[in-house]
C-alpha positions as CSV (number, residue, x, y, z in Angstrom):
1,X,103.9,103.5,89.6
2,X,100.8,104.7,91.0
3,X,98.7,104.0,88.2
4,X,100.7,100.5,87.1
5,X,99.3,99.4,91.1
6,X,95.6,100.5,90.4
7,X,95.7,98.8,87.0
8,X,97.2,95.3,88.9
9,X,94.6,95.4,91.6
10,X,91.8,96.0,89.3
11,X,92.8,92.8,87.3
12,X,93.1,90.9,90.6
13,X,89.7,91.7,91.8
14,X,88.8,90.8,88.4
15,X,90.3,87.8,88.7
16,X,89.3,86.4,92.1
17,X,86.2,88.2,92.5
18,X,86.9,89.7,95.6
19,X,90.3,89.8,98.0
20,X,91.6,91.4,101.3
21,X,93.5,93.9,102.1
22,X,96.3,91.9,103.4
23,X,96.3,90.2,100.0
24,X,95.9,93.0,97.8
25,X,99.1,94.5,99.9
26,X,100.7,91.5,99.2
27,X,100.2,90.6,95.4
28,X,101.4,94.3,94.5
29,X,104.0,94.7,96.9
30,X,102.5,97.9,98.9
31,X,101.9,98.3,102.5
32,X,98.1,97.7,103.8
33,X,97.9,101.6,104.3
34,X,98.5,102.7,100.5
35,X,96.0,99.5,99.6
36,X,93.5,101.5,101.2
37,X,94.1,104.8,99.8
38,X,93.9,103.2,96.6
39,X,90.7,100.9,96.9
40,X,89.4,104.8,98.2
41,X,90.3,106.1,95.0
42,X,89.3,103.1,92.9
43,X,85.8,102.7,94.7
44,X,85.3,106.7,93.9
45,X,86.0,105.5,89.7
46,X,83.1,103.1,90.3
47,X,86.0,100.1,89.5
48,X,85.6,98.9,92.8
49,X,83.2,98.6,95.8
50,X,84.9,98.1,99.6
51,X,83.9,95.3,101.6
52,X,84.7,95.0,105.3
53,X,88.8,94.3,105.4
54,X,89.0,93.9,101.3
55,X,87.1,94.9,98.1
56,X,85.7,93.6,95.2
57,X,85.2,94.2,91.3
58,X,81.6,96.9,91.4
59,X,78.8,95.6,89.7
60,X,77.0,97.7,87.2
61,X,73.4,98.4,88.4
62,X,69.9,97.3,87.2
63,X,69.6,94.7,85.0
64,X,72.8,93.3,85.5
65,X,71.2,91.4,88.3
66,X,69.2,89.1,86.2
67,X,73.0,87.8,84.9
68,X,74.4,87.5,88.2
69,X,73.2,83.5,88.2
70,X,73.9,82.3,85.2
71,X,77.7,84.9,84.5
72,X,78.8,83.1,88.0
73,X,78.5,79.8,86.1
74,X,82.1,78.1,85.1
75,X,83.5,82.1,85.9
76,X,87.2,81.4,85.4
77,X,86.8,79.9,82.1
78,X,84.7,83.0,80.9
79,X,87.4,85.4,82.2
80,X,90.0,83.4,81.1
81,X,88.9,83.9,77.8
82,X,87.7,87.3,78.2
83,X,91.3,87.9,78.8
84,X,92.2,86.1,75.6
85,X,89.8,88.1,73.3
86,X,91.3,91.3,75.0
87,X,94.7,90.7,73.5
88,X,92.6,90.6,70.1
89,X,91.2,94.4,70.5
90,X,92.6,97.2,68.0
91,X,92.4,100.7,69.3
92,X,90.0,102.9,66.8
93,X,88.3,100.1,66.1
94,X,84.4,99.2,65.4
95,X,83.3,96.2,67.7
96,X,79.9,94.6,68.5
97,X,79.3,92.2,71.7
98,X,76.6,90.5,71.7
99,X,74.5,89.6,75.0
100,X,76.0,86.6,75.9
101,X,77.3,86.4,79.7
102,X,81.0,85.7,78.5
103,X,81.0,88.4,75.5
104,X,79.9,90.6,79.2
105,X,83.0,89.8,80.6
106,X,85.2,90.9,77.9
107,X,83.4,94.4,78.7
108,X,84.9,93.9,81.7
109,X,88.1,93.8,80.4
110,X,87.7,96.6,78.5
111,X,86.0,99.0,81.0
112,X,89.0,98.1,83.0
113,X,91.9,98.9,80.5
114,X,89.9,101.1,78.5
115,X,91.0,101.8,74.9
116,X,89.5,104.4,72.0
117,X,86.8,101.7,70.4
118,X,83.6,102.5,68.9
119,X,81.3,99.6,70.7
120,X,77.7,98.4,69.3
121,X,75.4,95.7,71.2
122,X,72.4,94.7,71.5
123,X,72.8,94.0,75.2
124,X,71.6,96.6,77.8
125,X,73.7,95.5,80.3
126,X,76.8,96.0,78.4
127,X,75.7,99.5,77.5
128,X,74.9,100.1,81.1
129,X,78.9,98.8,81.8
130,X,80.5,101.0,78.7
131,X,78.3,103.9,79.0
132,X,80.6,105.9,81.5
133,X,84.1,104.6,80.4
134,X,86.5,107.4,78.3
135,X,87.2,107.1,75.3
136,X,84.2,104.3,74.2
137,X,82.0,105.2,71.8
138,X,78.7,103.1,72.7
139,X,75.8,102.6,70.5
140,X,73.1,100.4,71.7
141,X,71.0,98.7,68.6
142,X,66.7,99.1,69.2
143,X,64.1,96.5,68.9
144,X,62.3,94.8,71.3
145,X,63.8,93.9,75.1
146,X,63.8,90.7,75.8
147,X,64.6,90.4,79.8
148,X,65.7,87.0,80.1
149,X,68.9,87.8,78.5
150,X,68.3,91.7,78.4
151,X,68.8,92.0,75.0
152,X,67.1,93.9,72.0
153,X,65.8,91.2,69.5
154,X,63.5,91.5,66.4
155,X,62.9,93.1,63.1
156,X,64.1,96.9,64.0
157,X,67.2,95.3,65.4
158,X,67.9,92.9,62.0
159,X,67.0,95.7,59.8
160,X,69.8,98.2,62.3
161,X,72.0,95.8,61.7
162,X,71.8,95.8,58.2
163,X,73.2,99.2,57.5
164,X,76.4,98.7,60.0
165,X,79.6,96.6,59.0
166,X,82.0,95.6,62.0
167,X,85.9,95.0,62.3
168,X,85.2,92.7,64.9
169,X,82.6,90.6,66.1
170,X,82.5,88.6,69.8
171,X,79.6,86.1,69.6
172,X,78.7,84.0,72.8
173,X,76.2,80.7,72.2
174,X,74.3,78.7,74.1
175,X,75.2,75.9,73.1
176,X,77.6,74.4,69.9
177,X,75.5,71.1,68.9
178,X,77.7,67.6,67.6
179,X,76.4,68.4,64.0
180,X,79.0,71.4,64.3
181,X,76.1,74.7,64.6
182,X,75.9,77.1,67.0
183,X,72.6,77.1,68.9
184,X,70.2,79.4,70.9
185,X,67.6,78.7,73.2
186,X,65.3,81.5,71.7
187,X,64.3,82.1,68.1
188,X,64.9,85.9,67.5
189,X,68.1,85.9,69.5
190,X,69.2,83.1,67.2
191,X,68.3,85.2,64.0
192,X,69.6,88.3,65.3
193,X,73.1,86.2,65.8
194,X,73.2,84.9,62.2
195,X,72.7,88.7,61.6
196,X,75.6,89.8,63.4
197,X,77.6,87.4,61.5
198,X,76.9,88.3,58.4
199,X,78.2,92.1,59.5
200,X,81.7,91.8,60.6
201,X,85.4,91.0,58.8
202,X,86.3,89.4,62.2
203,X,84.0,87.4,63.8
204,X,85.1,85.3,67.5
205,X,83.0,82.7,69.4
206,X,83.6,83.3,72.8
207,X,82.3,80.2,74.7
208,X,83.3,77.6,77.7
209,X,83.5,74.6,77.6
210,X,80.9,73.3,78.9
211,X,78.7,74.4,75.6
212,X,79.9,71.7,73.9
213,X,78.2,68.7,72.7
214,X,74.9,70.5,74.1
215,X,72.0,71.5,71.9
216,X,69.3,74.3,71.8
217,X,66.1,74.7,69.7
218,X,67.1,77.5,67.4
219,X,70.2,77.0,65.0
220,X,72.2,80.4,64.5
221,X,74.9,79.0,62.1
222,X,77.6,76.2,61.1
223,X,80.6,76.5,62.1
224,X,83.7,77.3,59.7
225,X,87.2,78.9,58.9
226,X,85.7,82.1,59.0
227,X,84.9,81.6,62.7
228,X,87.4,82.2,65.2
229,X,86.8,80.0,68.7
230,X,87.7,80.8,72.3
231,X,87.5,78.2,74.5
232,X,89.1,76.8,77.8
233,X,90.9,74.3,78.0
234,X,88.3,72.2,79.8
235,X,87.5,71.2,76.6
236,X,87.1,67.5,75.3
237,X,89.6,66.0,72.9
238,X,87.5,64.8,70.7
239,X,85.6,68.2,70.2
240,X,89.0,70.1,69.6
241,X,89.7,67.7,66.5
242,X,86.0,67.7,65.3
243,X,86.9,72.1,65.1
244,X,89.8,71.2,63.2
245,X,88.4,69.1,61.0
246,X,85.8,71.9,60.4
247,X,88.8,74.3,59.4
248,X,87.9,76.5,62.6
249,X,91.5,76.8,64.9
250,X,90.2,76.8,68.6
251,X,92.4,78.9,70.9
252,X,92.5,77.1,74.2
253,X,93.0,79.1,76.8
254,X,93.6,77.8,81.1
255,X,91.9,79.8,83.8
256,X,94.5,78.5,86.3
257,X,97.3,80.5,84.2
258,X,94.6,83.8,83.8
259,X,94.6,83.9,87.8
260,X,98.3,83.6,88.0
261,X,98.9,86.2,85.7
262,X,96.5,88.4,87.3
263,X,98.0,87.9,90.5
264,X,101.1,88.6,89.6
């Protein structure tokens, strides 16, 4: 029962961001007393970090910092479907995230209902947020740190890629243009992403929607059947038929039903 209440405030803090005590006590059904034992014990894990009369989910040191702007941007949505690509994990597995500030918050997910997986990226802060978590095999690809997204890019990263095959692939983008391409704002992120889909069976586009309809500089690829999309259901009407008519089947997915489930 003990570990069944951890596991439910972890996801609420990850949910809400941060909560208090009285409403931890009250989501789980425990008294204020045992919520504090257990944000003591959580906070020891590194899960957790106590605030004065509540907690909230810790946040990985270092780089992580430079995310903190641009992952609190539309932040249900991304956890919403970070919570949908969760469901999509096999244990055992071989993964890659790539850098992208939702693809971060299926790591999340996954440092907080941790699984056996064998994890590559190419994003230092998700190898920062893995590196510590049982069972998760991390492997972090080389080439050359670029610190606006702190990410390894470039030719020793394309060429690392070439000897690996994935099961599953979770891409983020920023942005997915009207002629029906995924875009990046900088040219060897954008290469190393068309990389990463040539390299996987499964391959997931984890994005909100508010990346629609937008456009970048650098084209990474069309989109097509092979491509799985995650998106909230924020999206336009028009864009979920212009998917379907591209033979990709978006899964929409509501933030408002994420936090209720987390809640619970």
């Amino acid at each position: 029962m003990k570990h069944d209440r951890l596991s439910a405030i972890r996801q609420m803090l990850y949910s809400s961001g941060s909560s208090s005590i009285e409403e931890i006590a009250e989501a789980v059904g425990a008294s204020p007393a045992t919520i504090r034992r257990d944000l003591l014990a959580l906070e020891s894990s590194g899960a957790v970090t106590r605030t004065r009369g509540g907690a909230r989910i810790a946040d990985s040191v270092g780089i992580e910092v430079a995310f903190q702007q641009r992952e609190q941007q539309n932040l249900s949505a991304k956890r919403a479907i970070a919570d949908s690509a969760f469901e999509k994990l096999t244990p055992h597995c071989s993964i890659f995230l790539d850098a992208g500030t939702t693809v971060l918050q299926l790591a999340r997910c996954i440092r907080l209902n941790p699984m056996p997986l064998s994890v590559f990226t190419n994003c230092v802060v998700t190898g920062q947020f893995l590196m510590d978590v049982p069972g998760i095999k991390v492997t972090l690809i080389g080439g050359t740190l670029r610190t606006e997204n702190a990410s390894m890019v470039g030719s020793l990263a394309e060429d690392m890629l070439e000897r690996l095959w994935f099961d599953q692939l979770f891409l983020g983008a920023g942005a997915v243009a009207p002629d029906a391409c995924i875009y990046s704002l900088d040219e060897a992120e954008a290469r190393l992403n068309e990389k990463m889909l040539a390299r996987a069976s499964l391959k997931t586009l984890l994005v909100d929607s508010s990346k629609f309809g937008k456009r970048l500089t650098y084209r990474v690829a069309a989109l097509s059947p092979e491509i799985e999309i995650v998106t909230d259901d924020g999206i336009d009407p028009s864009w979920e038929r212009r998917l379907r008519d591209v033979g990709c089947r978006p899964l929409l997915v509501s933030p408002q039903d994420s936090a209720r489930e987390a809640a619970r």
